[in-house]
Every structure is written in C-alpha cells, then in structure tokens.
MARZARO-705148 format. One record per atom (N, C-alpha, C): x, y, z. Coordinates in pm, whole numbers, plus 50000, padded with zeros to 5 digits. Atoms other than C-alpha are relative to their C-alpha. Layout:
REM residues N
XYZ
...
END
This chain:
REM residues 216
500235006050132
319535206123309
499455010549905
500734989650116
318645227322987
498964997149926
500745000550056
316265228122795
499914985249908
499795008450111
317995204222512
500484983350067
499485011349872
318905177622836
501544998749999
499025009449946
322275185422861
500265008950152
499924998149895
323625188223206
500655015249974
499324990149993
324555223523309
500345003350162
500614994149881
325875236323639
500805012250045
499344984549961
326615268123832
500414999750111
499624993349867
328205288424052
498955008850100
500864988849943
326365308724314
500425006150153
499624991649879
327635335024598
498875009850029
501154989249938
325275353024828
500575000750143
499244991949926
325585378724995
498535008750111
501064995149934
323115399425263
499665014150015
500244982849968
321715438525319
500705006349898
500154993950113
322355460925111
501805004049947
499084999050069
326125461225098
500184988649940
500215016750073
325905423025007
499595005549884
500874998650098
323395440624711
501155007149901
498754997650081
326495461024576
501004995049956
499125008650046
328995437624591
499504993049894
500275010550119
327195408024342
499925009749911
499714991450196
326095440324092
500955000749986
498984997750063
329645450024091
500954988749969
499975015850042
330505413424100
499564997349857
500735005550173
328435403023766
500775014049916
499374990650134
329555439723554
501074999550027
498405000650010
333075431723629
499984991349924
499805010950089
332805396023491
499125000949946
500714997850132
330255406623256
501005005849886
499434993350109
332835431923094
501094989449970
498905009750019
335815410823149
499394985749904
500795010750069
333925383422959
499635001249876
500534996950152
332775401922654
501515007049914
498434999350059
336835407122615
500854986349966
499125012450047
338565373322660
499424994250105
501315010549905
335395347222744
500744991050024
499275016349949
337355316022759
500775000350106
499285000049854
339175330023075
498745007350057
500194995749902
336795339023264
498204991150000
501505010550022
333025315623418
499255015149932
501114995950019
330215330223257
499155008050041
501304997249918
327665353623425
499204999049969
501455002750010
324595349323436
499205010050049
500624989949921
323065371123664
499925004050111
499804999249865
322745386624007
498385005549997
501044994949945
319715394224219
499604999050161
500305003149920
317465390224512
499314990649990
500815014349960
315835361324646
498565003750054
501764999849985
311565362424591
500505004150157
500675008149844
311115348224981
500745007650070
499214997749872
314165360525158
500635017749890
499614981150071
314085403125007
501905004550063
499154998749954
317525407025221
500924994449962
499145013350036
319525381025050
499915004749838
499584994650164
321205389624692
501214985849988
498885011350141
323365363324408
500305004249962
499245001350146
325665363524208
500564986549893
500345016150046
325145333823977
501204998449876
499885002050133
327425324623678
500604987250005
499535016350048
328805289723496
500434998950093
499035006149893
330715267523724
501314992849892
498834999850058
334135258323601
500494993150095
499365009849974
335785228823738
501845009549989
498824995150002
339475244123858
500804988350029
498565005449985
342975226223897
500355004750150
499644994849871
344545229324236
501655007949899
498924993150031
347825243424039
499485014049996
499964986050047
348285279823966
500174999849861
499755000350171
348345292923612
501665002950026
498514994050065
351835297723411
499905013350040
499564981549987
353105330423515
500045008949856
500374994550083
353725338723172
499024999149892
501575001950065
350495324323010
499345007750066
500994987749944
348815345123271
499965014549972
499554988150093
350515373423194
499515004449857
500514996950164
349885371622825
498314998050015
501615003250018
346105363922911
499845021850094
499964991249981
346065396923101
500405015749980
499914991750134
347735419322862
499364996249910
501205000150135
345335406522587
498935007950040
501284997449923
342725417322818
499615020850040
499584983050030
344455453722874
500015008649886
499494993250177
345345462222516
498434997149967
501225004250067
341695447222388
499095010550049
501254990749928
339775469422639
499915015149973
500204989049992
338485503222602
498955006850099
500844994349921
336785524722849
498895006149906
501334994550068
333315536222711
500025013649982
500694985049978
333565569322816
501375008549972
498934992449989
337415578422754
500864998050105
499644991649874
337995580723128
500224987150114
499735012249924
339115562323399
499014998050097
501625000449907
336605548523649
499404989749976
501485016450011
333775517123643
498685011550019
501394996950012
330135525523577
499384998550159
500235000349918
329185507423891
500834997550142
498595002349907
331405506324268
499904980549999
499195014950001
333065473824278
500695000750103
499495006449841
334625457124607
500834991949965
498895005549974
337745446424694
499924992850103
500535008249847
336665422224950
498785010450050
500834993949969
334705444525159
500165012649992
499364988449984
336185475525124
499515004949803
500524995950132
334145494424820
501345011449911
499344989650058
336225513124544
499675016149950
500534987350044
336525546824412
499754994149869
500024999950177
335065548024034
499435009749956
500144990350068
334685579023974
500575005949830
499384993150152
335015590723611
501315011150000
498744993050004
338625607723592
500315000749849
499094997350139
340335623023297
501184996550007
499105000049966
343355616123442
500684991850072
500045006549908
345295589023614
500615003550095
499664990449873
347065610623865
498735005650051
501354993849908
343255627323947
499384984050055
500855013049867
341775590024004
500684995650124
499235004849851
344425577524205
499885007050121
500264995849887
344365602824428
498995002350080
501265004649951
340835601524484
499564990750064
500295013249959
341125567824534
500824995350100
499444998849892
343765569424779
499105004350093
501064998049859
341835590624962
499304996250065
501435011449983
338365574024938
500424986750099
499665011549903
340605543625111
500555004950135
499644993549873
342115569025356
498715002350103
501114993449926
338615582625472
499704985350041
500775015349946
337335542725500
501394997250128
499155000149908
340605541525717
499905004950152
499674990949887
340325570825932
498134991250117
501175002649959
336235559225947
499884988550109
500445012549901
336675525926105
501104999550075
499164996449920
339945532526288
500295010750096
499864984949909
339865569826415
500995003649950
499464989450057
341875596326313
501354993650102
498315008749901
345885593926367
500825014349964
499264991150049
348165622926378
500814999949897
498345004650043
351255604926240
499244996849823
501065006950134
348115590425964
499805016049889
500184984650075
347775629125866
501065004149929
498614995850057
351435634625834
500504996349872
499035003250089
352305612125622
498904997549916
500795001250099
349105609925403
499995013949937
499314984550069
349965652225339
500964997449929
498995001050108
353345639925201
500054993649883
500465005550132
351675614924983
499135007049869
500494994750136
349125635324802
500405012949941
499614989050085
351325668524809
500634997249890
499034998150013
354645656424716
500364986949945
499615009650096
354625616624620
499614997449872
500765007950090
351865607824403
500165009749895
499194992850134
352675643324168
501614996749956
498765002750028
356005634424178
499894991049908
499635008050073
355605600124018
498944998349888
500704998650105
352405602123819
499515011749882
499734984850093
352435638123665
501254992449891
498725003250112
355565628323436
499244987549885
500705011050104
353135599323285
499625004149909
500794993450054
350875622823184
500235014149947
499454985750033
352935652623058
501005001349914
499264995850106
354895666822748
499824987849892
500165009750102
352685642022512
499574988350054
500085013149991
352485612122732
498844997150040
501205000649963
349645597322822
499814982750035
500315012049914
348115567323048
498454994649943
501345009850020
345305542222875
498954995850082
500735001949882
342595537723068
499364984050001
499765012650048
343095499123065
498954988750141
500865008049910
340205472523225
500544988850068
499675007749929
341835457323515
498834993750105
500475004949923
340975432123714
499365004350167
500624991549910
340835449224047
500504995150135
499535006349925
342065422524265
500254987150014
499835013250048
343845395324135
501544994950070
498945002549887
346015374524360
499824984249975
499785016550056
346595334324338
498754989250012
501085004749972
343235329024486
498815005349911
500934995150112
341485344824209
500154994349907
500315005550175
342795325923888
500284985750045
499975013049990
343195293823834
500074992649824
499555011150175
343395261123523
498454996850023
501555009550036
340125247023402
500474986349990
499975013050017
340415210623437
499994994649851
501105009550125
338365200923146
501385009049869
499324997050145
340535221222851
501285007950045
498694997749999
343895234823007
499895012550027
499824982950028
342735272023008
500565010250107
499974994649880
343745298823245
498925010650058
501394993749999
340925313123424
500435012150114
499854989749860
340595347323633
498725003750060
501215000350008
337385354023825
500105006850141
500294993049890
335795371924124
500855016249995
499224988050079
336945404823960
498955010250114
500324993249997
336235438024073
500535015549909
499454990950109
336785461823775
500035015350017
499744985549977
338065496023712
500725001649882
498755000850129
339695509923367
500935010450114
499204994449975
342885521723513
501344994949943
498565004750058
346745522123478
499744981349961
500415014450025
347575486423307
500354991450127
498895007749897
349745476723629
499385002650133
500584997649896
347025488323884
499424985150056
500375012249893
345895461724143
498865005450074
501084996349937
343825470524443
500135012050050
499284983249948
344295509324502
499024996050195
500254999849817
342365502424889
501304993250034
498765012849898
345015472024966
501125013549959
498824991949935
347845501624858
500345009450035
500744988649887
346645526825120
501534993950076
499045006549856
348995504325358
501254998849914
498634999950076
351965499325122
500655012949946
500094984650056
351945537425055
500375008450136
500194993049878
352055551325397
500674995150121
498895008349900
354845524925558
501404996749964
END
C-alpha cells in the first residue's frame, strides 16, 4: 500500500553469495537503463540489495506487471525493440555495460571496446575460457576455436567496420527469448524484462549461448 492508499505490488527475485550479489546489480542497471528508454515496456525497478538478517541473500525488486499467457506480435515486438536500439546511446562511445550482467548463470564480457569485432572476440573468448573452466580443455575445442578467432570472426566483422562503415553501439537486451517478454493484461502493451544489457551490434543476443552455435 502507498502512502496515498492505493494498492501497489511487486516483483521480487533473490538470489544467494556473492554471485547471486552480481546477478540482481546487473539485473536492476539493465532494467534501469532499458526503462529510462521505452518505460511502458518494461516493470519498473526499484531496487536491489541485501537482506538486514540474512547478509548472504540479495533482491532484485521492481513493479509487478500482470502478464498474458500469449506472446507479443512479432512485429509489434520488433518495432518495440528497434525503438529501443535507435533511441539508445552508449555513455561512453563504446561498446560494453558499466556493470557484468548474466545470461542465466553464465556472466558476460563488458568490457569497454572501440570496436565491435574487438568486443566480440573478447567475448567469445571470455565464454570459451568459462567453457574450457568447467569442462576441461578439448583438443578438437582448440582447433576449431583458432579458426574462429583467426579466420571467421575477421572475415565477417572487419568489413562492418572498414572503408567508412561503422557499427552503433546499440543497448540490447542480452537475452531475450519467448520467456522474457510478454502482454500486460491490464493495457495491451508488450513487455520485455529480466534483461541483461550490453550496447552492442543491434542484432546481438547472448554472445555466451553463441559459443555453441559458433564452434558446430
């Protein structure tokens, strides 16, 4: 209840230890930024923290939003997600997020790049090393991750970025899939949420999830 008595209520995800503590920050400044671009798609944040009593235990709190079991329009979504690309600007020029943001559990690269051929491949990597880390090293994993960062990834992203052209460093979602957006009941809208942000290409997704679509 608010202050003025009308009803209000929220969302709230918690999470534990200290990677739990990264996820909600990069949780809330994803849908913090995404929010101060195009609010009516996306709940509210509010805030993230720890819990007084239980120090081990972190939130991420914002509005609650009554969803639709449908999916949004493909091309209402679309057009809500290019508004969202074109509207955004990176702060700094450069591609990258301020703070790491999670793709499920699997943390991203966000390193500040000039370049979207230098992030990507960073960020390939960064998902290669979490690869090799919790799997073990693979010969065949060596082979063909050498042919990716000699010989694919210049191949197709160098030409973006060369004789004039140039790649926007555009605030995507991060990992948006059918279980991420959704309809608001109450006014028709299309909503996207549980973001993990990154300004990159406009057509980027989850650079960890395409570690495996890259290398098969």
């Amino acid at each position: 209840m608010l202050s003025n008595g009308t009803p209000q209520s929220f969302f709230i995800k918690v999470k534990s230890k200290e990677t739990g503590r990264k996820m909600v920050q990069g949780e809330f400044e994803s849908m913090r930024t995404i929010h101060s671009i195009i609010p009516e798609s996306v709940p509210e944040p509010v805030a993230w923290g720890t819990y007084t009593d239980i120090p081990d235990t972190q939130f991420f709190l914002c509005a609650f939003r009554e969803m639709a079991d449908d999916m949004p329009d493909p091309l209402n979504l679309g057009a809500l997600l290019a508004a969202m690309h074109q509207k955004s600007v990176s702060p700094t020029g450069k591609f990258g997020f301020h703070v790491t943001t999670y793709a499920g559990y699997l943390p991203q690269y966000v390193g500040r790049e000039d370049t979207w051929e230098a992030f990507f491949a960073k960020s390939m990597r960064w998902a290669l090393d979490l690869e090799i880390e919790s799997k073990g090293p693979s010969e065949e994993l060596d082979r063909l991750s050498r042919v990716l960062f000699d010989r694919v990834i210049p191949r197709l992203l160098r030409p973006l970025e060369s004789e004039g052209r140039t790649v926007k460093p555009s605030l995507v979602h991060g990992n948006l899939w059918y279980a991420n957006s959704g309809i608001d009941v109450n006014n028709g809208q299309n909503m996207i949420f549980d973001a993990c942000c990154l300004y990159g290409h406009n057509e980027c997704k989850s650079l960890p999830h395409l570690l495996y679509y890259a290398l098969v």
